[in-house]
N, C-alpha and C positions, 0 to 999 in steps of 0.2 A: 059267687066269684065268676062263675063261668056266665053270667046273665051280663055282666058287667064287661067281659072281656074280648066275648062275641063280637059286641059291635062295636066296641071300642077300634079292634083290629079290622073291620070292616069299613071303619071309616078312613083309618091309616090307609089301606089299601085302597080305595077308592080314591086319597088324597094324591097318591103317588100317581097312579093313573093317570086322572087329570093332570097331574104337573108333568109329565112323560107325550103326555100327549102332543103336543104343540110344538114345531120345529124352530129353534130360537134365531132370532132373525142377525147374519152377524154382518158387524158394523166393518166397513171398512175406515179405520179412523185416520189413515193419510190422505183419504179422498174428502169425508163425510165432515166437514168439518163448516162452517162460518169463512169465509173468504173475503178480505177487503182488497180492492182494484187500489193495486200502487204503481201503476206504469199501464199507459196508452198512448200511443204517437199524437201527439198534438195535444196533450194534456198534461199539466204541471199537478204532481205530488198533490200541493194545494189545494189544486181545483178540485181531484178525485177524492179527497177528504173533507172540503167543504160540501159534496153531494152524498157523500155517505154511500159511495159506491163500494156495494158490494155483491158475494155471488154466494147464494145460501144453497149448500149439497149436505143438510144435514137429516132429508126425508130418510124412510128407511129403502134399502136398496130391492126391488124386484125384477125378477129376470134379469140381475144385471145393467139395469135402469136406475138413475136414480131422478128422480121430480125437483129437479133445484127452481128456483125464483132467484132474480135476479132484483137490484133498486139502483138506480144510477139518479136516486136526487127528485121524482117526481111519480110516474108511473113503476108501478111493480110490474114484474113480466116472470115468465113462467117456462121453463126449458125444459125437454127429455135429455138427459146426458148420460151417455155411455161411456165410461172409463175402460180400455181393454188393458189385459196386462203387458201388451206389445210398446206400450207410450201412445198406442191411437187415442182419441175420442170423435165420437159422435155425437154431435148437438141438433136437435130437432129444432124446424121451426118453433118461434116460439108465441106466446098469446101473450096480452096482459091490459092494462086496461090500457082507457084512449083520452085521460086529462090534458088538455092542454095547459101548456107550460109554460113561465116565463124565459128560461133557457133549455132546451131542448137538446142543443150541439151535442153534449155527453151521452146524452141516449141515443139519440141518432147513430153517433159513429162507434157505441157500443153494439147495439143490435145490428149495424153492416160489419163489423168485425169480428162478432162472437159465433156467429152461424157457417163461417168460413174457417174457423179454430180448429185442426185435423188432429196435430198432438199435443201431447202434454208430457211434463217432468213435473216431481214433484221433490225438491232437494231444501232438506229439513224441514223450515217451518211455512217455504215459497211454493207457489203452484207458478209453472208458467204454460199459457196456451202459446199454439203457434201456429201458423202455416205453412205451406209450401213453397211461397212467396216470401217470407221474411218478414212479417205482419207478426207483432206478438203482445200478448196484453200479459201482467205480471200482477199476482194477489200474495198476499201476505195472510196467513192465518189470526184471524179476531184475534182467537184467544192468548198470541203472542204481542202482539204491536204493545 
């Protein structure tokens, strides 16, 4: 019995261990979420859903960072975004690829308005960015529409 129970609790412990070890990464799930673009000055509902405009924050968060990608209909693009708990954010230049495109417009006046985006609210299922100028683009969370 005792040859049996030795490493039986040897491995239990060892099991706990490892599951103890690793700091569990937590989500923020009013930020971290699938994002579709429902409102941009100069763009109709329509058009933002015929492009499949949307704003993906569902990497996992580091340092307070999270790695979103962005799709407005053609090229994918790639952001650093900081959510503070003030309503700030901080958007980093962004990269992504360089397809050209048969309509452009949407991405275009996405990536000059997205990198100028200072705050944010986020009331129920809506994210809205803004500026300090009154420039503001509106998302509806995927998992709701």
């Amino acid at each position: 019995m005792k040859r049996i129970l030795l490493p039986l609790l040897a491995v239990l412990f060892l099991g706990v261990v490892l599951n103890c070890s690793g700091v569990p990464q937590v989500k923020d799930y009013k930020i971290q979420r699938q994002w579709m673009l429902i409102s941009l000055d100069g763009f109709s509902k329509d058009q933002l859903i015929a492009h499949k405009a949307e704003l993906n924050l569902t990497s996992p968060m580091e340092d307070g960072k999270i790695q979103g990608s962005v799709y407005m209909g053609c090229n994918q693009m790639s952001y650093t975004t900081e959510f503070k708990e003030n309503g700030n954010v901080k958007i980093s230049n962004g990269i992504g690829t360089m397809k050209a495109c048969k309509d452009m417009n949407l991405e275009n006046a996405f990536q000059k308005n997205f990198n100028m985006m200072t705050k944010y609210t986020v009331e129920g299922h809506f994210l809205t960015l803004s500026d300090g100028a009154g420039n503001s683009m509106k998302f509806v969370a995927a998992d709701w529409d």
